[in-house]
N, C-alpha and C positions, 0 to 999 in steps of 0.2 A: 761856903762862899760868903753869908753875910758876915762873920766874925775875920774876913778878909778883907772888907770892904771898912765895919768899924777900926780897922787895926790901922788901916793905912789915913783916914781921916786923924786919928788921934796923936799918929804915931812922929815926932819932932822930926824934922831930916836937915840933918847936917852936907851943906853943899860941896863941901873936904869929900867926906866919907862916900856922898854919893859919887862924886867923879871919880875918887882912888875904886871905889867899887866897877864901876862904868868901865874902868881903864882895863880893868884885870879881867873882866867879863870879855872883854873883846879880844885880848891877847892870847886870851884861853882860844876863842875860835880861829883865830889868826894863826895859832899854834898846831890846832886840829887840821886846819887846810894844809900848812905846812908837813905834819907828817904823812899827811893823806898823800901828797903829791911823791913826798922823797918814797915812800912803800910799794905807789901805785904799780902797778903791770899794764893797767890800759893808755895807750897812747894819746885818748881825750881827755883822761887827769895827768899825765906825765909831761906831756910837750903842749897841748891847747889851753890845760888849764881849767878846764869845762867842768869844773865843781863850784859847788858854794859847802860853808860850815856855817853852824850858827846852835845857840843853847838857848832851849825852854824851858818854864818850867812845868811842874804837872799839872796843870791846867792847858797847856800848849801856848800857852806867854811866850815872844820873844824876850830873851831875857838880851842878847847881845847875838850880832851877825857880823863876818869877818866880810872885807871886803875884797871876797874872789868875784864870782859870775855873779853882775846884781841881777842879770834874767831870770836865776832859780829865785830869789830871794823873795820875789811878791808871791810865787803861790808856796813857799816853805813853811808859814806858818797855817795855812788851809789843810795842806796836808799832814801837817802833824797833829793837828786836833784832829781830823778825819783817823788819822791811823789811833789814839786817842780812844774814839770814842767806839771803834769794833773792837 
């Protein structure tokens, strides 16, 4: 973790690259919820909608979250470092 922490102080960021990166991070979950729904069998992902998608990374970072249910969304990143860390 601290050779992630000097990396990201030193490291230049280009505001292009960040937002084309941002964009594609989010279309990816936006895509995930979309196939989740076209596949689903359950009637609260099919017709309600009652999912959320979103990508970490191995630390349990959100990396980007699609915007389906935002009520899953504040504890999604709790529990994926919990799942994580057993």
């Amino acid at each position: 973790m601290r050779w992630r922490k000097h990396f990201a102080i030193n490291m230049r960021r280009d505001p292009i690259e960040l937002e084309i990166f941002k964009n594609i991070y989010h279309s990816i979950a936006e895509e995930m919820g979309a196939a989740l729904r076209r596949t689903a069998f359950s009637p609260n992902i099919k017709e309600r909608r009652d999912y959320s998608c979103a990508i970490f990374d191995s630390q349990g970072e959100v990396i980007a979250m699609g915007d389906h249910m935002p009520v899953h969304l504040g504890s999604m990143p709790m529990s994926v470092r919990a799942a994580i860390e057993s």
